[in-house]
C-alpha atoms as one frame of an Amber mdcrd trajectory, in Angstrom:
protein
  28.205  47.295 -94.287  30.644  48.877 -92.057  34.581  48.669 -93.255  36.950
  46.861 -90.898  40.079  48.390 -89.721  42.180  46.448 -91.626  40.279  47.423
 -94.922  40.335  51.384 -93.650  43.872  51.658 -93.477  44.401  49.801 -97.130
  41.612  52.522 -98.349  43.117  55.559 -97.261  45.984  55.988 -99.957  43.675
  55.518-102.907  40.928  58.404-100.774  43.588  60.354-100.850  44.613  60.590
-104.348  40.949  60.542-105.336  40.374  63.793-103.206  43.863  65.219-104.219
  42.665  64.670-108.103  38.962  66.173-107.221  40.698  69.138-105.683  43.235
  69.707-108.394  40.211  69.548-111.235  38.162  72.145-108.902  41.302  74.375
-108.848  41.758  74.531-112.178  38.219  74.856-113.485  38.453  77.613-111.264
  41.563  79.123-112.593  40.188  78.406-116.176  37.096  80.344-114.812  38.708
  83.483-113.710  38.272  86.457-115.920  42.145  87.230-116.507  42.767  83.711
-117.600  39.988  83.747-119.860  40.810  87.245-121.634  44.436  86.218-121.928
  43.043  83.054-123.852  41.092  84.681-125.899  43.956  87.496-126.532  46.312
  84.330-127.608  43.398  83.719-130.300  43.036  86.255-131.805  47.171  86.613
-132.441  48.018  85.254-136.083  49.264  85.999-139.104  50.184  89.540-137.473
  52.313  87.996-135.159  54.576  85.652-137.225  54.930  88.282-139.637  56.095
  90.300-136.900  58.340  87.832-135.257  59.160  86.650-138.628  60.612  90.544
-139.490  63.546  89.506-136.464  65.343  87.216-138.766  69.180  86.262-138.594
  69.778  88.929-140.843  68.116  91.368-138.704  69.730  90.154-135.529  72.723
  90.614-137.021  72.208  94.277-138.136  70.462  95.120-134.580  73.239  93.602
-133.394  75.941  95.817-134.993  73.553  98.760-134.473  74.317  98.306-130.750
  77.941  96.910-130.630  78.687  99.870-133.148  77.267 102.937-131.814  76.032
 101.879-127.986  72.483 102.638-127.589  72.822 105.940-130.072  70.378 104.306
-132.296  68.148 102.450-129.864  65.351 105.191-130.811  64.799 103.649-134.215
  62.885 100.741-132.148  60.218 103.394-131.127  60.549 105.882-134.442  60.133
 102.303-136.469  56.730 100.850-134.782  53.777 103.223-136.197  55.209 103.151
-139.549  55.822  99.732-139.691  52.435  98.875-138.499  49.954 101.732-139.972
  51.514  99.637-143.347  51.126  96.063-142.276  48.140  97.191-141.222  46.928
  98.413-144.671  47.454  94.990-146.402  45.961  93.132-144.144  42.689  95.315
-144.143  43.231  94.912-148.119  43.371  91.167-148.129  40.006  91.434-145.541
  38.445  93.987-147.628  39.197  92.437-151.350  39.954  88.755-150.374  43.001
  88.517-152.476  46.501  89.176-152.268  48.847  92.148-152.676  50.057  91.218
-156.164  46.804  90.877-157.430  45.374  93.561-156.485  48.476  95.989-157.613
  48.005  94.287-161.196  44.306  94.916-161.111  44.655  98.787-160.375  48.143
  99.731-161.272  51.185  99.290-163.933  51.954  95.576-164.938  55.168  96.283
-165.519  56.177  97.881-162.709  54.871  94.822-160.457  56.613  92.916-162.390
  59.849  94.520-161.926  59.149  94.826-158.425  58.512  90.904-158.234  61.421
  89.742-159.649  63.639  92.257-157.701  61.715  91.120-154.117  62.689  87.210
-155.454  66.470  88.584-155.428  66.546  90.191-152.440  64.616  87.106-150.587
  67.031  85.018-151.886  69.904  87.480-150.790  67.804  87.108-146.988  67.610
  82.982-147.442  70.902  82.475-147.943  72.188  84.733-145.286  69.334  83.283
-142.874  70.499  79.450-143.782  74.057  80.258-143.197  73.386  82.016-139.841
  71.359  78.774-138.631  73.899  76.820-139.692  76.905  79.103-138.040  74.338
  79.048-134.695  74.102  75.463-134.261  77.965  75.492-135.085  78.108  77.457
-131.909  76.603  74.584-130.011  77.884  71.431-131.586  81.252  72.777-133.358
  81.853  69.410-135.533  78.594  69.250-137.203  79.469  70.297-141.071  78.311
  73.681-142.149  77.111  72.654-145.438  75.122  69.665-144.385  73.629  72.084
-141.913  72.163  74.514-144.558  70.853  71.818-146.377  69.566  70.152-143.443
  67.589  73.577-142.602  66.532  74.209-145.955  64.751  70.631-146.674  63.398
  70.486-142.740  61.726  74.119-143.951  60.608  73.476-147.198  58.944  69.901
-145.602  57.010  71.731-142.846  55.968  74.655-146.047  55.033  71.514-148.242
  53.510  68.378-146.273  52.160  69.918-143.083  48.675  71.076-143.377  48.168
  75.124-143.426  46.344  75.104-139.946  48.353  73.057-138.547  51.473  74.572
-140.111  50.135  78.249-139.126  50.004  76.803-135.407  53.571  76.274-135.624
  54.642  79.392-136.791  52.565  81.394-133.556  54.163  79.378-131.067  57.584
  79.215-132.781  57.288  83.139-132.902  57.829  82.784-128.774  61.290  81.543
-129.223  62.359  85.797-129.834  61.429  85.815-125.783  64.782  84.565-125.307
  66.451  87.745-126.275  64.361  89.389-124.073  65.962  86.930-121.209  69.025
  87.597-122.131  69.038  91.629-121.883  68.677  90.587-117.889  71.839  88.380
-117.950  73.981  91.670-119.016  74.534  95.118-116.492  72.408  97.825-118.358
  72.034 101.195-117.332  68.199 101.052-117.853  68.362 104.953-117.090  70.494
 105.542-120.322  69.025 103.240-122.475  65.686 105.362-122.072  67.207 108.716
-122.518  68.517 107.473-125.715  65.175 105.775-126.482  63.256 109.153-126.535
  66.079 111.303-127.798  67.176 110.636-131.235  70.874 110.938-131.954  72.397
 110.901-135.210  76.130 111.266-135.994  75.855 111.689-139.629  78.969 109.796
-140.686  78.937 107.352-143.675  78.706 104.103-141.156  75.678 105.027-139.371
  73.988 106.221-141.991  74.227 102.330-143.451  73.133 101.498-140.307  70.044
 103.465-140.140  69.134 102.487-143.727  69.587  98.687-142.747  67.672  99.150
-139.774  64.878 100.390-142.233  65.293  98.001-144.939  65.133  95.001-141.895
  61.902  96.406-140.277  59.770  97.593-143.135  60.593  95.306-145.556  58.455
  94.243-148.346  58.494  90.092-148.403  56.069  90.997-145.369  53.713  93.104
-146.875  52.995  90.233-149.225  52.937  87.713-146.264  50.832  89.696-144.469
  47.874  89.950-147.032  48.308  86.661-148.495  48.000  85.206-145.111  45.114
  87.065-144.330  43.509  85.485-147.374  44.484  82.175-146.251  43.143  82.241
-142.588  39.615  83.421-145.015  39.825  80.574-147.142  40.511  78.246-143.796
  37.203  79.171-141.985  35.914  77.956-145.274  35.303  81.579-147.622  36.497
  79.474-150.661  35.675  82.132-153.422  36.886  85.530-153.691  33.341  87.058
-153.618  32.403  85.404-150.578  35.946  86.521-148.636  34.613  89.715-149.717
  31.073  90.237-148.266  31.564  88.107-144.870  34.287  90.516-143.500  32.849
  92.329-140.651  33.803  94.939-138.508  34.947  92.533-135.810  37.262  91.104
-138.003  38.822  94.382-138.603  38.909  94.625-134.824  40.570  91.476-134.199
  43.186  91.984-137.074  43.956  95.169-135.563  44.963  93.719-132.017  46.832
  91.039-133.779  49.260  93.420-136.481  49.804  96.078-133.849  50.280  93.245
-131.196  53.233  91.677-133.944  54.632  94.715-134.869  55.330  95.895-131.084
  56.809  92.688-130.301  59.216  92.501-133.453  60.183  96.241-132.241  60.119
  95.054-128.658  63.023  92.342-129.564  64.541  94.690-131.664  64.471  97.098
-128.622  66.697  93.854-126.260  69.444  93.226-128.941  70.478  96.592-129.713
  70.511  96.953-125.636  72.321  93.913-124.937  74.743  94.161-127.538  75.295
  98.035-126.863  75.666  96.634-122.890  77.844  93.860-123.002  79.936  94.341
-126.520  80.140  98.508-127.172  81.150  98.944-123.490  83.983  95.968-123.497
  85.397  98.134-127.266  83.680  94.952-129.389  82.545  97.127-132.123  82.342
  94.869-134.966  79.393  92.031-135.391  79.295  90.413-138.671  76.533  87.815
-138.394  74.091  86.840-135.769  76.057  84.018-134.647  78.858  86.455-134.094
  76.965  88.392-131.535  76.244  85.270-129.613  80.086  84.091-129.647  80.928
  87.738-128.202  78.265  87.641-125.524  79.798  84.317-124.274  82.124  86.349
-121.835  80.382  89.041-120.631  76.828  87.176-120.245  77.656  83.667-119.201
  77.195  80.756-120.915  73.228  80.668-120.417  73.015  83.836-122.172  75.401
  82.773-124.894  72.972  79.667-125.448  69.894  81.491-125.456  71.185  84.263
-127.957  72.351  80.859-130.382  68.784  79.279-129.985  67.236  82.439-130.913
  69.211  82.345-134.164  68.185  78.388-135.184  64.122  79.337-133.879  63.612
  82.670-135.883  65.127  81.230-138.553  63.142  78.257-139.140  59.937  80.947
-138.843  61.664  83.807-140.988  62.816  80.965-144.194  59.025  80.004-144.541
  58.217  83.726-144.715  60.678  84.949-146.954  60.319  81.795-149.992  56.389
  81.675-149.131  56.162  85.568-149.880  57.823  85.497-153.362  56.076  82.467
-153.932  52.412  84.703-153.366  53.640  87.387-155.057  55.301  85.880-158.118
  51.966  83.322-158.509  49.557  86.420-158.444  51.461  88.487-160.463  50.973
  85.567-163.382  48.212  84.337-162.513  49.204  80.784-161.331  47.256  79.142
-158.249  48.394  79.647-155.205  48.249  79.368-151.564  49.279  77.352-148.729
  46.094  75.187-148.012  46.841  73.413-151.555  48.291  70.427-151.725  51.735
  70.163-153.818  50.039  68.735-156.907  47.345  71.424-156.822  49.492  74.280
-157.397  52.927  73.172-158.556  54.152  77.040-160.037  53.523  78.350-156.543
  55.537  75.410-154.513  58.245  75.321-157.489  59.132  78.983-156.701  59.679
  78.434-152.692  61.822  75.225-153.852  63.561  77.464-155.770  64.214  79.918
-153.725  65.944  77.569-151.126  67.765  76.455-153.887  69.384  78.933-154.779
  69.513  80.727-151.235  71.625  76.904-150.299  73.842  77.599-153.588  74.875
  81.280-152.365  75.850  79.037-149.118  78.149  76.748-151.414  80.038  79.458
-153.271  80.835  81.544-149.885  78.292  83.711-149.494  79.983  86.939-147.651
  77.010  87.233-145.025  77.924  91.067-144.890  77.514  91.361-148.726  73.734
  89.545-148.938  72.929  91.787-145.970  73.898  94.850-148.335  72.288  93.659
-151.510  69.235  92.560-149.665  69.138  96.042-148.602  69.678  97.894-151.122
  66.939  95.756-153.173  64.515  96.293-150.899  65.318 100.521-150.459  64.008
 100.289-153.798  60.785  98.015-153.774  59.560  99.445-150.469  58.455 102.552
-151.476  57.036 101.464-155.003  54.994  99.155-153.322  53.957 100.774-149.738
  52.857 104.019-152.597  50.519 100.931-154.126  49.181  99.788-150.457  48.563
 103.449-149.416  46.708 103.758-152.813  44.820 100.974-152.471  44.044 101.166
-148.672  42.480 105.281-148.989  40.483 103.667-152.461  36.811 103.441-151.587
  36.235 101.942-154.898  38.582  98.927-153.659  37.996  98.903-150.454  34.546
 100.432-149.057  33.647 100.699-146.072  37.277  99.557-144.285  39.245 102.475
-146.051  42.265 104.289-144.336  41.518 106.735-141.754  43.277 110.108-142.359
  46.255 109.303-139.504  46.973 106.334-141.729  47.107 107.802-144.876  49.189
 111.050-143.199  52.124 108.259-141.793  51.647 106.156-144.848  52.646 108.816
-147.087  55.363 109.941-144.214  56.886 106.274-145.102  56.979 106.408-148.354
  58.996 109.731-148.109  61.044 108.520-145.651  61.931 104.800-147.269  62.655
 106.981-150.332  65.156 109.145-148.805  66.642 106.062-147.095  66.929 103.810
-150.306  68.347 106.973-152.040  71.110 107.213-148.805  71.758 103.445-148.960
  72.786 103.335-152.653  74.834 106.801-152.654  76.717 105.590-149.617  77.531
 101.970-150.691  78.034 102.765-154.455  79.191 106.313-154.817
C-alpha cells in the first residue's frame, strides 16, 4: 500500500534519524575496526599496576621537589629526568618479574632468602618514611583545594582526604578499585598541558636535557639526592610486586604454587610494556614541572617553592589562571592515587614480613593486621597535619629514610632477580644486573650525600 503525501512528509523526520543512527553505528564499527584503534585498545590493556606505580611515584611531595628543582636552578637539573628512567625501571622491573616468577611479594621473599632482621629494620623505617610522605601528601591536597575554594578549613580537608582514601582502599572491590587508580593516573596529563601555557625555550631545555650540569654546592646536591629519593623510592618496589601478585590472584591463581607455574612468557612481555610504559611517563611529568617551573618561576627570580601548592600559586601570574587551575588539580588527583600507594605498600610489606594475611582482594574482616596498618598510617600521617607538620621537614626525613632503605633493598631485588634458584627461567639479563648494581652504587653514594649535607 502506497503512502499518501500527507503521511510522507510526517515520515521523513523519523527516516532521517533512523538513517543518521544506522550511519553513525557503521562509522564507528568501522573506527572500532581500524587497526590503530584496535592496537591502542589493546595497548590501554595491557597498562596496570606499572602505570599507577609510575604515576603514583609523581606525588605532592615530588611535585614539590621537581618543582624547586626547576624554580631553583632553571633547567640545570632537567637531565636527571632522562639519567633517572633506566634505573628506575630495570628495578621496578625486577620486582615485578619476582612477584610473576615466585607469586609472592617483596617482603616475603627477602625473609625467605635473606637476614630477618635486616627486613625488619628496613620495614619499620619504610612505615616512617611513608608516613613522613602521607602527611606531607594530605597537607598538600588540602593546601591545593585551598587554592581553589580559600574558606574550606585545612584540617577538615586532610581528614576529609584521608577517610575518602582509606574508603576507596577498604570498601571498593580490588578490580574495580585497580580501574580507578589507571584512569586516575591520567590526571598527571595536566602538567603536561600546562608546560604549553608558559614561553619555553624548547631549544635550551634539550641542551640541558642531554648535557648534565652540576654545580656542586651544598643546595643542589639536596636537590639531586631528593630527586633520587622521589623517583626510586622504595614504598614502590613493594607496590609494584605486591600488585603484581594481586592482578595473579584476580584472574583467579589463588595459591602460591599455581601463580607460580601459569606465568608465561607473554606475561613477562606484557609486564614489560606496562613498567617501562609507567616509568617513562612518571619521568615524562617529571620532565614538564621542572620545565615549567624553570620557565615561568627561575626566569621571573622566584627561586623558592616550598610545597606543591606553592608552585601552583606562583604560576598564577605568569601562566594564566587555566594553568594555575590545572597545576592545583594535579595536586588533589595524584594525591588521591599516591596516599593508596604509600599506606597500601607498608601495609604489604609489614603483613609479609610477619606473616599476617594480606592483600587487597580481602575483605576488611579477612585480613584485619593488613587494613589496621594502612588505617594507621593515615592516622598518624593526619596527626603530623595537626601538630604543624613543616612540609619542608617531612620532605627531608622522608628522604633521608629512604637514602637508606633503597639500597638495602634494591641489593635484595638484584639478588633475587639474577637467582635462578628463585626465579628460573625469567632471571635478569646481564644489562639488568650491570644497571642494577650501577643503582645500588649510586643510591648509596646519594643517601651517604643526603645525610652528610643535612646533618653534618
Amino acid at each position: 500500500m502506497r503512502k499518501s503525501i500527507l503521511e510522507k512528509i510526517f515520515s521523513m523526520p523519523a527516516e532521517v534519524l533512523e538513517k543518521s543512527v544506522e550511519l553513525e553505528h557503521e562509522i564507528k564499527d568501522d573506527i572500532e575496526n581500524q587497526k590503530t584503534v584496535k592496537e591502542a585498545k589493546e595497548y590501554w590493556k595491557t597498562l596496570g599496576p606499572g602505570l599507577t606505580t609510575g604515576a603514583a611515584d609523581d606525588d605532592p611531595s615530588g611535585i614539590a621537589t621537581y618543582s624547586q628543582m626547576g624554580a631553583s636552578r632553571g633547567f640545570n637539573l632537567i637531565w636527571l629526568s632522562l639519567f633517572s628512567f633506566p634505573l628506575m625501571a630495570v628495578v621496578q622491573e625486577m620486582c615485578a618479574r619476582i612477584g610473576l616468577a615466585t607469586g609472592v611479594g617483596l617482603a616475603t621473599n627477602i625473609k625467605r632468602h635473606f637476614s630477618k632482621k635486616v627486613l625488619y629494620f628496613c620495614v619499620v623505617l619504610l612505615l616512617f618514611a611513608n608516613v613522613f610522605n602521607i602527611g606531607a601528601d594530605l597537607g598538600a591536597m588540602a593546601k591545593g583545594t585551598q587554592l581553589i575554594f580559600p574558606k574550606l578549613n585545612f584540617i577538615f580537608l586532610v581528614i576529609g582526604f584521608a577517610v575518602l582514601s582509606l574508603g576507596l582502599q577498604i570498601f571498593i572491590p580490588y578490580k574495580k578499585y585497580s580501574k580507578y587508580l589507571k584512569y586516575l593516573a591520567l590526571i598527571l596529563l595536566a602538567y603536561v598541558i600546562t608546560a604549553f601555557y608558559v614561553n619555553i625555550n624548547w631549544g635550551d631545555v634539550f641542551r640541558h636535557l642531554i648535557v648534565p650540569t652540576v654545580s656542586f654546592t651544598k643546595d643542589e646536591i639536596i636537590l639531586i639526592c631528593a630527586a633520587f629519593g622521589t623517583t626510586i623510592s622504595p614504598y614502590l618496589f613493594f607496590w609494584q610486586t605486591s600488585q603484581e601478585v594481586e592482578e595473579q590472584i584476580e584472574k583467579g591463581e589463588r595459591t602460591e604454587e599455581k601463580r607460580k607455574t601459569m606465568t608465561t612468557d607473554m606475561d613477562i612481555r606484557k609486564m614489560r610494556i606496562d613498567v617501562w610504559s609507567g616509568m617513562f611517563f612518571s619521568n615524562l611529568i617529571m620532565f614538564f614541572i621542572i620545565a615549567t617551573c624553570a620557565a615561568a618561576l627561575f626566569t621571573n627570580g622566584i627561586t623558592n617553592i616550598g610545597t606543591a601548592a606553592d608552585a601552583a600559586q606562583a604560576l598564577r601570574p605568569f601562566a594564566g589562571d587555566f594553568a594555575f587551575g590545572l597545576f592545583a588539580i594535579g595536586i588533589l588527583g595524584v594525591g588521591l592515587l599516591a596516599i593508596p600507594v604509600l599506606a597500601g605498600s607498608a601495609s604489604y610489606a609489614m603483613s609479609e614480613a610477619f606473616n599476617w594475611k594480606t592483600g587487597l582482594y580481602r575483605k576488611l574482616k579477612q585480613a584485619t593486621s593488613f587494613y589496621g596498618v594502612i588505617i594507621i598510617a593515615m592516622i598518624l600521617g593526619i596527626g603530623l597535619n595537626f601538630i604543624g607538620l613543616d612540609p619542608i621537614k617531612a620532605l627531608i626525613y622522608s628522604a633521608v629514610l629512604n637514602g637508606v632503605i633503597s639500597p638495602v633493598i634494591i641489593f635484595f631485588i638484584v639478588r633475587l632477580g639474577s637467582s635462578e634458584e628463585v626465579m628460573g627461567r625469567f632471571k635478569n639479563k646481564k644489562v639488568a644486573n650491570v644497571l642494577g648494581w650501577f643503582t645500588v652504587l649510586l643510591l648509596s653514594i646519594v643517601s651517604i650525600g643526603t645525610i652528610i649535607f643535612i646533618f653534618v
